[in-house]
C-alpha positions in Angstrom: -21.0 10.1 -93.1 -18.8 12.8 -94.2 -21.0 15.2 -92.2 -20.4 13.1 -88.9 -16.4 12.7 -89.4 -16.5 17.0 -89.2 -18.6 16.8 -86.1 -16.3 13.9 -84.8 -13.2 16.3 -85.3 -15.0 19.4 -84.0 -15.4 17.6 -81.2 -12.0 16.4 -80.6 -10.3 19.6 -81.6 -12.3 21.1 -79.3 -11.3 19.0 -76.2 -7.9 19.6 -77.2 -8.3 23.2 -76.8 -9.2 22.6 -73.5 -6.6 20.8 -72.1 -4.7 19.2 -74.2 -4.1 15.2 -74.1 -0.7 15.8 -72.2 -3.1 16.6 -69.2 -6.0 14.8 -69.6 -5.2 11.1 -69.1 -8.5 10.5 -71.5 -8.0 11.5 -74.9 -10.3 10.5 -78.3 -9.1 8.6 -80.6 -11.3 9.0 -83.7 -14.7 8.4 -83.9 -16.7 8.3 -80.4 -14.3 5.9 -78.9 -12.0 6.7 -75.8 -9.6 5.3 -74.6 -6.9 5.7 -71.0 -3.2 6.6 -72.8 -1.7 7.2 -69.1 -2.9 5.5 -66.5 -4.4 6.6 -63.1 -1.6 8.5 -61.3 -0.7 6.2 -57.8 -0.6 8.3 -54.6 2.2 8.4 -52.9 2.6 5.5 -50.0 1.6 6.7 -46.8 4.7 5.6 -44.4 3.0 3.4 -41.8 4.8 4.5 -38.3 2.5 1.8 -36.4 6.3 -0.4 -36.0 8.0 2.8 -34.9 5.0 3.4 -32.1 5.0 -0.3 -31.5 9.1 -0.4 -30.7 8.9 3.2 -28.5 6.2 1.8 -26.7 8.1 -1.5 -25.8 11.4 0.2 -24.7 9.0 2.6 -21.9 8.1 -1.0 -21.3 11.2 -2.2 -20.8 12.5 0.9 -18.8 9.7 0.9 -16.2 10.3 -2.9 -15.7 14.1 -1.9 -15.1 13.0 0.8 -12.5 10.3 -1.4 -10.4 12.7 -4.2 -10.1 15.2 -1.4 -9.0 12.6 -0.3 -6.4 11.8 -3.9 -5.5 15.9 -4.3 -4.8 16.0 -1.7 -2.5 12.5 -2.6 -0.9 14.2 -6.1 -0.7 17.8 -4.5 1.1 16.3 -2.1 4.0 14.1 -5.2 4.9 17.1 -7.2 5.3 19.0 -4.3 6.8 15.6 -4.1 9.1 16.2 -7.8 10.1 19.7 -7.8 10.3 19.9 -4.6 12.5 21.1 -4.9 16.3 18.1 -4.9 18.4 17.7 -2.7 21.0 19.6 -3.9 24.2 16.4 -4.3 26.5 17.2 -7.8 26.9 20.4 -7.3 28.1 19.0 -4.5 30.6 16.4 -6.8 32.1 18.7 -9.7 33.1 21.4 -6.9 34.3 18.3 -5.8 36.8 17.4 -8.8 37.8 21.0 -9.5 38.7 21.6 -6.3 40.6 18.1 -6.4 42.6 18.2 -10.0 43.6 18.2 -9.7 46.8 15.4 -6.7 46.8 13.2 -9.3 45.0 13.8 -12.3 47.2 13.0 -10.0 49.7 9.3 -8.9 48.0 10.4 -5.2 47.8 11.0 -4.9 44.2 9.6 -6.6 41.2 11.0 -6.5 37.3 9.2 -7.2 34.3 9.4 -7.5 30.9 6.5 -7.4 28.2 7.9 -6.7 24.5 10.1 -3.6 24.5 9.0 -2.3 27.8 10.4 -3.2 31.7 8.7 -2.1 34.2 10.0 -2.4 37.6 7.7 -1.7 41.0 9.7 -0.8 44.3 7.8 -1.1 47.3 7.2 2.5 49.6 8.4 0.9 52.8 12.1 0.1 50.5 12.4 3.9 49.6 10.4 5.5 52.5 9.7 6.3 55.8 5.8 6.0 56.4 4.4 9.6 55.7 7.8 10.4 54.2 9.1 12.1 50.4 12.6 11.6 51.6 14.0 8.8 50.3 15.8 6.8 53.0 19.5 5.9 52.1 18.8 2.4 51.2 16.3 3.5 48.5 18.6 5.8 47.3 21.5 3.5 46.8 19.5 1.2 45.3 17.5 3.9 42.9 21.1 4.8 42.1 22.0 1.5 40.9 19.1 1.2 38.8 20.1 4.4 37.0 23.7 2.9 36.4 21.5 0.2 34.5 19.8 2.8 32.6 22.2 4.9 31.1 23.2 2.0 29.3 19.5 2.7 27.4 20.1 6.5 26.5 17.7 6.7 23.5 15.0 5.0 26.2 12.2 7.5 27.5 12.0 6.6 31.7 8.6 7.2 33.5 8.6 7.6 37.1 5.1 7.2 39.1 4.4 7.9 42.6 1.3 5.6 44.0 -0.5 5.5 47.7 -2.6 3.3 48.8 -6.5 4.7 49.9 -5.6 6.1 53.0 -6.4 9.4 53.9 -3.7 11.9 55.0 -4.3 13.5 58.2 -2.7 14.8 61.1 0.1 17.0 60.8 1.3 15.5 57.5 -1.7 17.2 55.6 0.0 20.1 56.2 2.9 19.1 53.6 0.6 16.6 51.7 -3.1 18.0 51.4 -3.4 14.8 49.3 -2.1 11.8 48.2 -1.7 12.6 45.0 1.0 15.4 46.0 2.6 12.7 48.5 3.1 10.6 45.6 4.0 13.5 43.2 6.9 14.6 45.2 8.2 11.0 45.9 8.3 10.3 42.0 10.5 13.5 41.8 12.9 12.1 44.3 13.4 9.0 43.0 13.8 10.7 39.5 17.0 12.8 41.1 18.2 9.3 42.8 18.1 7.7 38.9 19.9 10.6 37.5 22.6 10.9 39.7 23.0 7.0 39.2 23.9 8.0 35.7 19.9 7.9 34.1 19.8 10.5 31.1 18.0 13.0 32.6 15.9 14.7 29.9 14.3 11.0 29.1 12.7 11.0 32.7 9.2 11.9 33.3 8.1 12.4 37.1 4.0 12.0 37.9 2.4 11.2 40.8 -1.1 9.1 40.7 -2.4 8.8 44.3 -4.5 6.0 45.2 -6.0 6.6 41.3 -3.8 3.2 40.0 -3.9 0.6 42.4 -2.7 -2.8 42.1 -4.7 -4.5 44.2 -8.0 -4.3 46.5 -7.3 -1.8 49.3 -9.7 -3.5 51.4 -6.7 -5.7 53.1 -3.3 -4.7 54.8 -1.6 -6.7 52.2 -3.2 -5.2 49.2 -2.7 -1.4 50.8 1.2 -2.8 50.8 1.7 -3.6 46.9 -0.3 -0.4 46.3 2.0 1.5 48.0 5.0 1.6 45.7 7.0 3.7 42.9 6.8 2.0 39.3 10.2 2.8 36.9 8.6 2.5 33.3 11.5 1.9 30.6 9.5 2.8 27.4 10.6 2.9 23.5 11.4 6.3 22.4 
């Protein structure tokens, strides 16, 4: 017994040599038995940011909702600024025409429409021309001037000026001038673009083509359809 005790003690003397119980949270006690004198050191608490992240993440939140019902406010003002916004006075243009031209279009020579935010208006050859003429004869000028007094009133408008023919060949002498009817119609359009601008028409808005027979508006099998195929169109267009 006494021989174990010395071992015991050995044993333990040992272990303090070692470490020492002030570092070993297990030191013997006597004997074979162990025992904890400190206990288990707690690590320190991790600080759990998940709140934080939770919080930053719901004032972005917040912050993009405030800009996309900013966006949605100004969306929601040029739409009404859109509806709200004088129109363009087209109206206003067509019944001033029809009003200045009456008596052209009881007559058959001139015809004005409206179709959305165009007006077209189709003046008959025999109103602005002599037959195998480019000249315009006074009465189509007077009235071509009018109708650019209308259409100053539209500056930001583009004008298109055609020049059509019926089918009918050119021959005789007037080939000479006209070796078509495309350049007979050409150089009409270009007259009746000067009458419009000196009526008061913004000039750098007009366009002057001629077409020929190439747009007709009717068969030119009859008399009466060569007549309404004859004719210079006035083409108010958006711009």
């Amino acid at each position: 017994m006494n021989g174990k005790r010395v071992l015991t003690g050995s044993l333990c003397l040992v272990g303090v040599l070692a470490g020492g119980c002030s570092g070993n949270p297990v030191c013997c006690d006597g004997g074979y038995e162990y025992r904890h004198r400190n206990a288990v050191p707690v690590a320190e608490p991790i600080v759990d940011d998940r709140d934080e992240r939770l919080a930053a993440l719901e004032r972005d939140r917040q912050r993009q909702l405030a800009a996309t019902a900013q966006l949605q406010d100004q969306v929601a003002e040029l739409q009404r600024q859109l509806t709200t916004r004088p129109q363009p006075p087209l109206t206003q243009t067509y019944t001033d025409l029809l009003t200045l031209l009456r008596p052209e279009i009881e007559r058959g020579t001139i015809t004005v429409q409206q179709s959305g935010d165009q007006i077209t208006i189709h003046l008959a050859d025999r109103l602005l021309f002599e037959s195998g003429e480019d000249r315009l004869k006074p009465a189509g000028t007077e009235v071509l001037r009018k109708v650019g007094g209308i259409l100053r009133n539209v500056p930001d408008r583009h004008l298109r000026v055609t020049g059509h023919t019926d089918n009918v060949p050119i021959g005789g002498k007037l080939i000479q001038r006209f070796p078509s009817n495309t350049v007979l119609s050409r150089t009409r359009a270009a007259h009746a673009r000067e009458a419009l601008e000196q009526g008061g028409a913004v000039s750098n808005h007009i366009a002057a083509e001629g077409y020929g027979e190439s747009h007709p508006l009717a068969s030119n099998v009859t008399e009466d359809g060569r007549r309404k195929n004859r004719r210079v169109e006035i083409v108010v267009l958006p711009q």
